[in-house]
DSSP file (Angstrom, degrees, kcal/mol; ACC not computed):
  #  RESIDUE AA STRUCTURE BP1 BP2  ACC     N-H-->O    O-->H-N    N-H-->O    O-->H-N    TCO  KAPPA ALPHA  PHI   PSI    X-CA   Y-CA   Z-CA
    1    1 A X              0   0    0      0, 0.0     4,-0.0     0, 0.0     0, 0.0   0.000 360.0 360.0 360.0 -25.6   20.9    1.8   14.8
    2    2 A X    >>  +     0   0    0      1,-0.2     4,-0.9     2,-0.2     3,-0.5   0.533 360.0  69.2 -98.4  -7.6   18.5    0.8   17.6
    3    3 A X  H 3> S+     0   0    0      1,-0.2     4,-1.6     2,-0.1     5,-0.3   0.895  98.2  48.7 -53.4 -57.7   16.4    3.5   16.1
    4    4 A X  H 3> S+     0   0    0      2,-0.2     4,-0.6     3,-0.1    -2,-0.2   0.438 103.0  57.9 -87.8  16.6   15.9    1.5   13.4
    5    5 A X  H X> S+     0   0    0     -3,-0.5     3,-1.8     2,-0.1     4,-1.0   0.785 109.1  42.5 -85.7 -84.8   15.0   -1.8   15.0
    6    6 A X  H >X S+     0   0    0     -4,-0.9     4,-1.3     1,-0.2     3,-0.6   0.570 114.6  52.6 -34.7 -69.3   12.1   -0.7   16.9
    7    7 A X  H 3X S+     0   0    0     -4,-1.6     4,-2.9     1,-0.3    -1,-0.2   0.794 119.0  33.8 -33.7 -61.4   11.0    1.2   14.0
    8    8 A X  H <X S+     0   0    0     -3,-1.8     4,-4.1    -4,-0.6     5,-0.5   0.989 116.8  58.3 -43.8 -60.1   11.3   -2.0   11.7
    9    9 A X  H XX S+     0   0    0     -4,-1.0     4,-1.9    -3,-0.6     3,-0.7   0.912 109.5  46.4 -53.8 -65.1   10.1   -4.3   14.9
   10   10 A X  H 3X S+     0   0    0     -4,-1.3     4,-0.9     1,-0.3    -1,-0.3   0.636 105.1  62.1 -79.7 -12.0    6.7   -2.1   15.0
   11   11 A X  H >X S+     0   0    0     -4,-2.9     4,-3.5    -5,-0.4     3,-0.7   0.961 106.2  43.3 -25.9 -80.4    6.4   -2.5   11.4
   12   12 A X  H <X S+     0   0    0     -4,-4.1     4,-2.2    -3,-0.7    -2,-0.2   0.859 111.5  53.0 -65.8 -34.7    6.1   -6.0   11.7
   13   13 A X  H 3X S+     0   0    0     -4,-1.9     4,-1.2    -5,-0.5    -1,-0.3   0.827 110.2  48.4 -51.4 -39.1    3.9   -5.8   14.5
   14   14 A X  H <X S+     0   0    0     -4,-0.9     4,-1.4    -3,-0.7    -2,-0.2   0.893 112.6  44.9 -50.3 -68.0    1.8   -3.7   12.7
   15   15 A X  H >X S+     0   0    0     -4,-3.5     4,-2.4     2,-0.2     3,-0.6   0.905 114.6  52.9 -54.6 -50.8    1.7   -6.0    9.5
   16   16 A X  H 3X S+     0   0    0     -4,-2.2     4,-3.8    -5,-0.3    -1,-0.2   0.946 109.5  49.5 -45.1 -67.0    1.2   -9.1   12.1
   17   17 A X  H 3< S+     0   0    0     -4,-1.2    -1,-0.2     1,-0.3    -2,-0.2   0.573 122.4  34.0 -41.8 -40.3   -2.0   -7.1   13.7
   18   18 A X  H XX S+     0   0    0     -4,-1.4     4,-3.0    -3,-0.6     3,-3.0   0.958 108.5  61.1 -79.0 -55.2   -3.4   -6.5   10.1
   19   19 A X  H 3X S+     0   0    0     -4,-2.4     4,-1.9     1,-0.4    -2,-0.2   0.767 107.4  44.5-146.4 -54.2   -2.4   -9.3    8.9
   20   20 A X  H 3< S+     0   0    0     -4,-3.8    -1,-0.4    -5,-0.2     4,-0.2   0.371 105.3  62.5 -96.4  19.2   -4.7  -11.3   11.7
   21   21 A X  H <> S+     0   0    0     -3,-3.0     4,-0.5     2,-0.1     5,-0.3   0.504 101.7  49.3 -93.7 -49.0   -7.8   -9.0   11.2
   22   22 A X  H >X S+     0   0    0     -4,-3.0     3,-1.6     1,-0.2     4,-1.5   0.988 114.7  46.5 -60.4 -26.8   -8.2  -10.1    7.5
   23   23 A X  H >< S+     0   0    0     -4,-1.9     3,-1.3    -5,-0.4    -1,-0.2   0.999 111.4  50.5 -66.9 -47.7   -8.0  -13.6    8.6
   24   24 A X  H 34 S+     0   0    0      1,-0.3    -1,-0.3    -4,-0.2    -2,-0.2   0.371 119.7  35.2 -60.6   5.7  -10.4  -13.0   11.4
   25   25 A X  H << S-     0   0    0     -3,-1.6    -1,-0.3    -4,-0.5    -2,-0.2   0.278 109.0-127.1-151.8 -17.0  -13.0  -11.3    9.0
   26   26 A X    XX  +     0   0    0     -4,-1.5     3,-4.4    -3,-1.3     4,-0.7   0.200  66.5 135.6  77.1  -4.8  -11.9  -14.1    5.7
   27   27 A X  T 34  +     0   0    0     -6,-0.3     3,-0.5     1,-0.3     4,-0.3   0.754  67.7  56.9 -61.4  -0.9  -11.3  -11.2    3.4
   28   28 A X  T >> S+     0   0    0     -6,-0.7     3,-0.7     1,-0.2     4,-0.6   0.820 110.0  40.6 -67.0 -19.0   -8.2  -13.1    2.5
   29   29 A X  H <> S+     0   0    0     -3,-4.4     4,-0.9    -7,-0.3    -1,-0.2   0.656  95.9  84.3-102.3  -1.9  -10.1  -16.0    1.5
   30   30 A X  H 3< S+     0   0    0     -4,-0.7    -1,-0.2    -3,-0.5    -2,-0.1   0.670  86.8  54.6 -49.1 -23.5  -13.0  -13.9   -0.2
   31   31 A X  H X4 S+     0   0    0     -3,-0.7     3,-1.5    -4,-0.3    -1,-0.1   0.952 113.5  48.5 -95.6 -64.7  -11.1  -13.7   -3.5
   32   32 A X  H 3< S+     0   0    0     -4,-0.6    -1,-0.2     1,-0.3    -2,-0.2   0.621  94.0  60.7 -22.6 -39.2  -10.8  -17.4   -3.4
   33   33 A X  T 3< S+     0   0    0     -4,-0.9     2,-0.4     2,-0.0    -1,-0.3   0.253  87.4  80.0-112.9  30.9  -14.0  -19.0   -2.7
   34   34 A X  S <  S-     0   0    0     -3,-1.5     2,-0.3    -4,-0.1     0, 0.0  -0.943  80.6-148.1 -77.9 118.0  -15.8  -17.5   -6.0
   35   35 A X        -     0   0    0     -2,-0.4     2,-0.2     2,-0.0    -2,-0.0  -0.837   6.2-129.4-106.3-177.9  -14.5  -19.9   -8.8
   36   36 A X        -     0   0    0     -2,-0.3     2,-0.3    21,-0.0    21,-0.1  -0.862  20.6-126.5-115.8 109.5  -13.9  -19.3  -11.9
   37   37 A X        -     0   0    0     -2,-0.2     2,-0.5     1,-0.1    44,-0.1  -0.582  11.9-146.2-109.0 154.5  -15.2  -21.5  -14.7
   38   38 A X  B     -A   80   0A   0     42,-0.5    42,-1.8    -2,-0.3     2,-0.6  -0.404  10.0-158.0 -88.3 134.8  -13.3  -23.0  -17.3
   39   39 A X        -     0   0    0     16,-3.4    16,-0.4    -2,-0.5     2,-0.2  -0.789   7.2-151.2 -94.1 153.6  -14.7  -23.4  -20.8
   40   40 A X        -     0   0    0     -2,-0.6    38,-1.9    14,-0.2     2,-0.4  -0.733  14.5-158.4-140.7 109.6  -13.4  -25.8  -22.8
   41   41 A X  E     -BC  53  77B   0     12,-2.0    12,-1.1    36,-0.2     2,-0.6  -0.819  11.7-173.9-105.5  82.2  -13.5  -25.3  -26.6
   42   42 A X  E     -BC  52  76B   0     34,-1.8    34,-4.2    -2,-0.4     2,-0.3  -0.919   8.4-158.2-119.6 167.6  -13.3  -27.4  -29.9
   43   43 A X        -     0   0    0      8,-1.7    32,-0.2    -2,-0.6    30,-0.1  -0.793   6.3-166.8-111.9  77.8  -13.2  -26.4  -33.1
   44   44 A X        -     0   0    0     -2,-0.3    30,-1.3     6,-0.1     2,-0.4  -0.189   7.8-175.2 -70.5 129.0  -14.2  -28.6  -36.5
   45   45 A X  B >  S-D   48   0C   0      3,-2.9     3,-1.0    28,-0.3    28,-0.1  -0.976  79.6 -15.7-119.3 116.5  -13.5  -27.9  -39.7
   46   46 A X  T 3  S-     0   0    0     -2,-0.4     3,-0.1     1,-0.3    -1,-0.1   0.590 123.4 -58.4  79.7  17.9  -15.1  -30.4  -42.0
   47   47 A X  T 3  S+     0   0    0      1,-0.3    -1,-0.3    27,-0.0     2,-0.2  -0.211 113.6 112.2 113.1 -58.9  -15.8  -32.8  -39.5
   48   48 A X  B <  S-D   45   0C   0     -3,-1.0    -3,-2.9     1,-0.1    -1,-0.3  -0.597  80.1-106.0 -93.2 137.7  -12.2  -33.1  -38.5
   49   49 A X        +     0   0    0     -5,-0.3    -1,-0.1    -2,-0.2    -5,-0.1  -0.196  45.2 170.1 -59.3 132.2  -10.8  -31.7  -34.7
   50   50 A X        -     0   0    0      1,-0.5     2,-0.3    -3,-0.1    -1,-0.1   0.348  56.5 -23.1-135.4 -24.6   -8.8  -28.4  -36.0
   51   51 A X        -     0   0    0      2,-0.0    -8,-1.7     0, 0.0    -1,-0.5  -0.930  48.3-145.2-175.1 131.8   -8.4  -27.2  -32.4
   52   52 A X  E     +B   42   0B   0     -2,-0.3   -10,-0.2   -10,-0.2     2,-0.1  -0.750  15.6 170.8-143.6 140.8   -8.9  -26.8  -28.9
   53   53 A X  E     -B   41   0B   0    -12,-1.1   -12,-2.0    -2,-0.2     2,-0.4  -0.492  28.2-128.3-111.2 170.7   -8.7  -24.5  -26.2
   54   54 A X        -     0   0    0    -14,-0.2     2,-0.3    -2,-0.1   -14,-0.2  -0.946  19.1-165.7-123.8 125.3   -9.4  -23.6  -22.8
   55   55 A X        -     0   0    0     -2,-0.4   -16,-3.4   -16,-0.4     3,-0.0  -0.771   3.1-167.1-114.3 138.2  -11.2  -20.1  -21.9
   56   56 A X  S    S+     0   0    0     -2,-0.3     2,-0.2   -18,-0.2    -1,-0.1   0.558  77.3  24.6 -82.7 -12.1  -11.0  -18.6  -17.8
   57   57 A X  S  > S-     0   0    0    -21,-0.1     4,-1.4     1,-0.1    -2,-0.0  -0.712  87.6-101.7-146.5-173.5  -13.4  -16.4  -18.5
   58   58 A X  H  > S+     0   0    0     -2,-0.2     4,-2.7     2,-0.2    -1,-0.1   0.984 116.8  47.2 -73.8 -48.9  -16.5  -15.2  -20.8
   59   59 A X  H  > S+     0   0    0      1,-0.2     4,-1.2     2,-0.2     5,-0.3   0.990 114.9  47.0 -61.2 -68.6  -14.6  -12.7  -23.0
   60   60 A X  H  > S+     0   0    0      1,-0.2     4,-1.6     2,-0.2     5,-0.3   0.790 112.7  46.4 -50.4 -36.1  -11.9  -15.2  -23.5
   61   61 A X  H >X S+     0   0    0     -4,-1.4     4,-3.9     2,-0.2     3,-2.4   0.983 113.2  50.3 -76.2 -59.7  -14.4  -17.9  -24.3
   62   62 A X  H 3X S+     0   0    0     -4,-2.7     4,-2.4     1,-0.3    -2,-0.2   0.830 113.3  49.0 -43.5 -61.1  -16.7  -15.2  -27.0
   63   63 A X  H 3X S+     0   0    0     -4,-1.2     4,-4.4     2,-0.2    -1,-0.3   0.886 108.1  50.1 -57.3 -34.8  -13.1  -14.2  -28.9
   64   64 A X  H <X S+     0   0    0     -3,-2.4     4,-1.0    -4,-1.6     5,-0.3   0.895 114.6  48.6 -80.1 -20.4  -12.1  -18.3  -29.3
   65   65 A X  H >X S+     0   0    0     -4,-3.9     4,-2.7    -5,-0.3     3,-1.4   0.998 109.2  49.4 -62.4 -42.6  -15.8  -18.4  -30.8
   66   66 A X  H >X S+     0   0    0     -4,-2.4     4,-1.7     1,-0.3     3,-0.8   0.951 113.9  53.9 -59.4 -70.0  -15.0  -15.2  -33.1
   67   67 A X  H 3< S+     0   0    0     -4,-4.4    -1,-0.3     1,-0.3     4,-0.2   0.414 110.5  38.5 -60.1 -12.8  -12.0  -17.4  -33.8
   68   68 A X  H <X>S+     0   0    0     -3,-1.4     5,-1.1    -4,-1.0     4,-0.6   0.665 119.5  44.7 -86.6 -49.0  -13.7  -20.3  -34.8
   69   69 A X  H X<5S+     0   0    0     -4,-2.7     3,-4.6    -3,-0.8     4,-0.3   0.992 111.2  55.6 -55.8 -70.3  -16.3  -18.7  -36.6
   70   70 A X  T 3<5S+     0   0    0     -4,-1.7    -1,-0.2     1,-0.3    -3,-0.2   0.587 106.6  50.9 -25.7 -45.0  -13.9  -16.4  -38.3
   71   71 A X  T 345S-     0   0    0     -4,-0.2    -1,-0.3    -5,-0.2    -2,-0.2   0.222 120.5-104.7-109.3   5.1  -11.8  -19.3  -39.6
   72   72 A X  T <<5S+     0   0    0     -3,-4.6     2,-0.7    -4,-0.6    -3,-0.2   0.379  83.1 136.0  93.0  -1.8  -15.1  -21.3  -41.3
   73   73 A X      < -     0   0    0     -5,-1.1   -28,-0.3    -4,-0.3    -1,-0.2  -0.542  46.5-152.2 -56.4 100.1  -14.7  -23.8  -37.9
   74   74 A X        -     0   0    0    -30,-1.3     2,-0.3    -2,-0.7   -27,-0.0  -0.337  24.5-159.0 -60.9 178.4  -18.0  -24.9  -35.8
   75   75 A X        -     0   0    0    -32,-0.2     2,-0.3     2,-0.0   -32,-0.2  -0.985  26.1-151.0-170.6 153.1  -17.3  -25.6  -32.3
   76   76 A X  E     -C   42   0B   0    -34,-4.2   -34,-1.8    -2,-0.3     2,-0.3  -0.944  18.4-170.4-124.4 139.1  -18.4  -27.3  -29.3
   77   77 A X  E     -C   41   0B   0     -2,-0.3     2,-0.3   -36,-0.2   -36,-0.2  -0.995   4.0-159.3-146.2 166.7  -17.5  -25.8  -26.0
   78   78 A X        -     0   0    0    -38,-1.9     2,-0.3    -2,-0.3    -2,-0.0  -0.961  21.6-121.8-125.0 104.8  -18.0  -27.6  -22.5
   79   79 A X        -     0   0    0     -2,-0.3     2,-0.2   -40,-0.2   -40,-0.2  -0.416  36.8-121.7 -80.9 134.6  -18.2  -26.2  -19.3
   80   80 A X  B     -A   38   0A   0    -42,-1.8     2,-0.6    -2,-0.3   -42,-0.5  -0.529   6.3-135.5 -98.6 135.8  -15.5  -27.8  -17.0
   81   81 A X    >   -     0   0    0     -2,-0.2     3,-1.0     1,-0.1    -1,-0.1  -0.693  13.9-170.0 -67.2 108.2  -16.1  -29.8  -13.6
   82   82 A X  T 3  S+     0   0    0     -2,-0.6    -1,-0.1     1,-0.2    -2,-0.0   0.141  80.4  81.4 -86.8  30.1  -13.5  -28.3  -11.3
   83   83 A X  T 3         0   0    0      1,-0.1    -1,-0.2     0, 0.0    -2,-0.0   0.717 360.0 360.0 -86.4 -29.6  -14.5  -31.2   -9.1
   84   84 A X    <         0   0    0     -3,-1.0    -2,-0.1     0, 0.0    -1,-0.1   0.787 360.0 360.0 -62.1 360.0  -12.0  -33.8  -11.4
């Protein structure tokens, strides 16, 4: 049984040790500080507001155009402040 503390205990020592080299080096915070822009999407038919969405990415935003197009819609789309 006391086998399997230390074992565990230098586990976590281990994990700690890594754990405070990514911090020291930011890759944790790498993934983070690229954003990610939001689209924001509507879609008129005839004038009249039919839809809107919000796309995370490029491919999502090009498919809700296909889908607008596709469905006889125009569209406006807006690139979103993530400052509000």
């Amino acid at each position: 049984m006391l086998d399997y503390h230390h074992t565990m205990l230098n586990l976590f020592e281990s994990f700690e040790r890594h754990q405070d080299e990514l911090q020291s080096r930011n890759s944790l915070l790498a993934l983070d500080a690229v954003p990610s822009p939001t689209f924001y999407i509507e879609a008129f038919f005839d004038g009249n507001l039919e839809w809107t969405e919000y796309a995370y990415d490029e491919r999502e935003l090009q498919n809700l155009k296909n889908d607008a197009i596709d469905s006889g819609c125009t569209f406006t789309v807006r690139l979103e402040d993530d400052e509000d």
